[in-house]
KEPA-370966 format. One line per 3 residues: number of its first residue (from 1); their letters; for each residue x, y, z of N, C-alpha, C, CB. Coordinates in steps of 0.2 Angstrom, whole numbers, plus 5000, padded with zeros to 4 digits. Glycine has a CB too. Layout:
NUM) a) X:Y:Z:X:Y:Z:X:Y:Z:X:Y:Z | ...;
***
This chain:
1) xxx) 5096:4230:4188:5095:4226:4194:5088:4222:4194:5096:4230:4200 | 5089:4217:4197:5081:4212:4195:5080:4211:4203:5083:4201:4189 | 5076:4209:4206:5073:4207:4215:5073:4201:4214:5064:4209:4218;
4) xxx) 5077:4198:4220:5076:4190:4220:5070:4189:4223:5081:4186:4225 | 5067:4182:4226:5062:4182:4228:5059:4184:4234:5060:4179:4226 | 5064:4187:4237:5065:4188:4246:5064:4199:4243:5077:4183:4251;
7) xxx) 5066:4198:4237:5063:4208:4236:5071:4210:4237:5055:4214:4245 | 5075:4206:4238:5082:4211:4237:5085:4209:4230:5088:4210:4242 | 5089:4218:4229:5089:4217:4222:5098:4215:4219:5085:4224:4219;
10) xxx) 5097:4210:4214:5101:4204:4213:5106:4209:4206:5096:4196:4211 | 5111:4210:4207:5114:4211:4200:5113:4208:4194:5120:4211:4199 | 5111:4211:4189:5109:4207:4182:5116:4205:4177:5103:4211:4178;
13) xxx) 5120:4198:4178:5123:4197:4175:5128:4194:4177:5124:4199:4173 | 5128:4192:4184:5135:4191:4189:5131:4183:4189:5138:4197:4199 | 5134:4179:4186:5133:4172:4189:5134:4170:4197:5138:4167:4186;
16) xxx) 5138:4174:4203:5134:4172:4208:5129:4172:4211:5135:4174:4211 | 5124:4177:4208:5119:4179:4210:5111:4173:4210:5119:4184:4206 | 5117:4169:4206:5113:4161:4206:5117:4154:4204:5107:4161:4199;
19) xxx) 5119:4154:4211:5124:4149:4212:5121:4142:4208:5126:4148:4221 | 5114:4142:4209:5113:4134:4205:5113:4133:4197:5107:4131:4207 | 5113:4141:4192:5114:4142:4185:5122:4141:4185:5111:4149:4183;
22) xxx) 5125:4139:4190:5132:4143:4188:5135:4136:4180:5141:4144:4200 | 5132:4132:4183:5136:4126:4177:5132:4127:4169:5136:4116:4181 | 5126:4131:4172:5122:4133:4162:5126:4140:4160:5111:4133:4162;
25) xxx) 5130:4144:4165:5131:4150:4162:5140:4151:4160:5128:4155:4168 | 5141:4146:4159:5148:4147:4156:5149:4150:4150:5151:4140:4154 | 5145:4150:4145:5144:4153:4139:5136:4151:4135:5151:4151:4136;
28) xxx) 5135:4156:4131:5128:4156:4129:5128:4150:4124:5126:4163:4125 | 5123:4147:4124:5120:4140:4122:5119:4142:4113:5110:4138:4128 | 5123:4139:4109:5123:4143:4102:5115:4139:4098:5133:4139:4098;
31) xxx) 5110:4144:4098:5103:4142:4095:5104:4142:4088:5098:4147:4097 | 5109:4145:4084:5110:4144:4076:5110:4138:4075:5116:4148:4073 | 5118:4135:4079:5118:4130:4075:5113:4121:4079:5125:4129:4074;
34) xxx) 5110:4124:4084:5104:4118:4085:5098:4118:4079:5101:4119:4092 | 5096:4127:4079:5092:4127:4072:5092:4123:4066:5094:4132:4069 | 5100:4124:4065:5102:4124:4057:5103:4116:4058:5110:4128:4054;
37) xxx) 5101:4111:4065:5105:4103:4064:5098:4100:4067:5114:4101:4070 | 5092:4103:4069:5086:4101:4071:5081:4094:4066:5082:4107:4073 | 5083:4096:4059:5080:4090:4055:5085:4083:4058:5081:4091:4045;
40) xxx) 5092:4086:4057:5095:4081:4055:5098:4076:4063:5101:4083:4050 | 5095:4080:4068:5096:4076:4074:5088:4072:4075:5098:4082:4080 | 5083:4075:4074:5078:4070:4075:5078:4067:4069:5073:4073:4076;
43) xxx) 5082:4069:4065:5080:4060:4060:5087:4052:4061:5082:4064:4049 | 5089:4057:4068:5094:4052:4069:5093:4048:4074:5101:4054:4069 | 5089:4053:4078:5086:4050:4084:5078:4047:4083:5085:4056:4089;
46) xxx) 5076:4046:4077:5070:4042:4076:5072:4035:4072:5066:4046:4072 | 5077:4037:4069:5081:4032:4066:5083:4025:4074:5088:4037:4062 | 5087:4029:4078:5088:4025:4082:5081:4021:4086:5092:4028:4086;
49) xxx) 5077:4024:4086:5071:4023:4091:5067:4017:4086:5066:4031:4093 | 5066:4018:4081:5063:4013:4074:5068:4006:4076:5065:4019:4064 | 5074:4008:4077:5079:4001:4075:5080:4004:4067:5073:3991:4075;
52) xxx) 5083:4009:4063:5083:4007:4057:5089:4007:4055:5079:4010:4053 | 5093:4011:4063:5100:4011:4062:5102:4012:4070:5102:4018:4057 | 5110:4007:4071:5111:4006:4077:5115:4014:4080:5115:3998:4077;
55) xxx) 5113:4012:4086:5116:4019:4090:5125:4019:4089:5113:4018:4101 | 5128:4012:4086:5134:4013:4087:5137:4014:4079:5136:4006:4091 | 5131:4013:4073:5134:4014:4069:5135:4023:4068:5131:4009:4063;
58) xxx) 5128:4026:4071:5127:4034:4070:5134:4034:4076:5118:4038:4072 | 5134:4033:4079:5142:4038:4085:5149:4036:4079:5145:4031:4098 | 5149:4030:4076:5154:4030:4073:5156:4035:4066:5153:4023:4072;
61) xxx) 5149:4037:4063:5147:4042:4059:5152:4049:4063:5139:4041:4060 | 5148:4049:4069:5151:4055:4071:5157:4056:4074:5147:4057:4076 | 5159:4051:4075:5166:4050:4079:5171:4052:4072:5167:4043:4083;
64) xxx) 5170:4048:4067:5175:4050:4061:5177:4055:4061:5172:4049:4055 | 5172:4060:4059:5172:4068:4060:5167:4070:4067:5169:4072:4051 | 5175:4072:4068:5175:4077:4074:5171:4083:4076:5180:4080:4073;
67) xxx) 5172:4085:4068:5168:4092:4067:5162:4091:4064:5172:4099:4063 | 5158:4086:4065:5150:4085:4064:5148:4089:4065:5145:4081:4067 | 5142:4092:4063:5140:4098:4065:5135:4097:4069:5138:4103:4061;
70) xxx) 5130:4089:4064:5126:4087:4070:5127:4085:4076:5123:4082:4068 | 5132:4081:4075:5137:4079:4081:5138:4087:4088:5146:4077:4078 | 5140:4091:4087:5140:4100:4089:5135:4103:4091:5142:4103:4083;
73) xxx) 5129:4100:4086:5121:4103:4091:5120:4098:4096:5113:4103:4085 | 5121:4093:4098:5118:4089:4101:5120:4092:4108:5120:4081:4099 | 5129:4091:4111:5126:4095:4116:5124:4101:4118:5129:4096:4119;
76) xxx) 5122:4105:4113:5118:4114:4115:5111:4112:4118:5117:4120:4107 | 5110:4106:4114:5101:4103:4115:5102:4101:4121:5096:4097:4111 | 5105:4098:4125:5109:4095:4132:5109:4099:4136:5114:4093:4133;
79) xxx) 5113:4106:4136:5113:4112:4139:5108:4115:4138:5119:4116:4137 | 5103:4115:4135:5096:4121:4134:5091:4115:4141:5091:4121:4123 | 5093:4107:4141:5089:4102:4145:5091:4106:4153:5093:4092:4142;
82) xxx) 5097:4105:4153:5100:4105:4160:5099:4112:4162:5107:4102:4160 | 5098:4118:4158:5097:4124:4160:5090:4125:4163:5098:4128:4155 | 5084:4120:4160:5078:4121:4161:5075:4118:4168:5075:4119:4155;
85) xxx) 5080:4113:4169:5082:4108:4175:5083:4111:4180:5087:4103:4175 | 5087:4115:4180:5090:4120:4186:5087:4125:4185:5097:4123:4186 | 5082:4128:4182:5080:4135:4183:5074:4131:4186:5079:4140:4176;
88) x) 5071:4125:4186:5064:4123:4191:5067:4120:4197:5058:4116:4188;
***
């Protein structure tokens, strides 16, 4: 049991217990494969920002294959954004 900040104490693990995490707590935010895709997303995302490659030719990239992996980290880095959003 953890204390909220009023000192009563909150079950540790029941997503009611924080109704405004409830849409970051569906399932755990997979950190391997953001790890394993962090060169290759910021080299895709600097690429875009330079102009050295258009945003529509990289989504086409990813769209081909489905199962990008880069493509697959990108929303976990989304969900780690929006977790940090709601927890302030």
């Amino acid at each position: 049991m953890d204390e909220d900040q009023q000192g009563e104490a909150v079950p540790v693990g029941e997503a009611d217990a924080y109704p405004r995490l409830t849409p970051a707590l569906t399932r755990p935010i997979r950190w391997e494969l953001v790890a394993r895709q962090d060169d290759r997303m910021i080299k895709y995302a600097t690429a875009i920002r330079t102009r050295t490659a258009s945003t529509e030719a990289i989504l086409r990239r990813f769209t081909r294959n489905a199962s990008h992996s880069t493509y697959a980290a990108m929303p976990e880095v989304g969900r780690t954004q929006k977790t940090v959003i709601l927890i302030q």
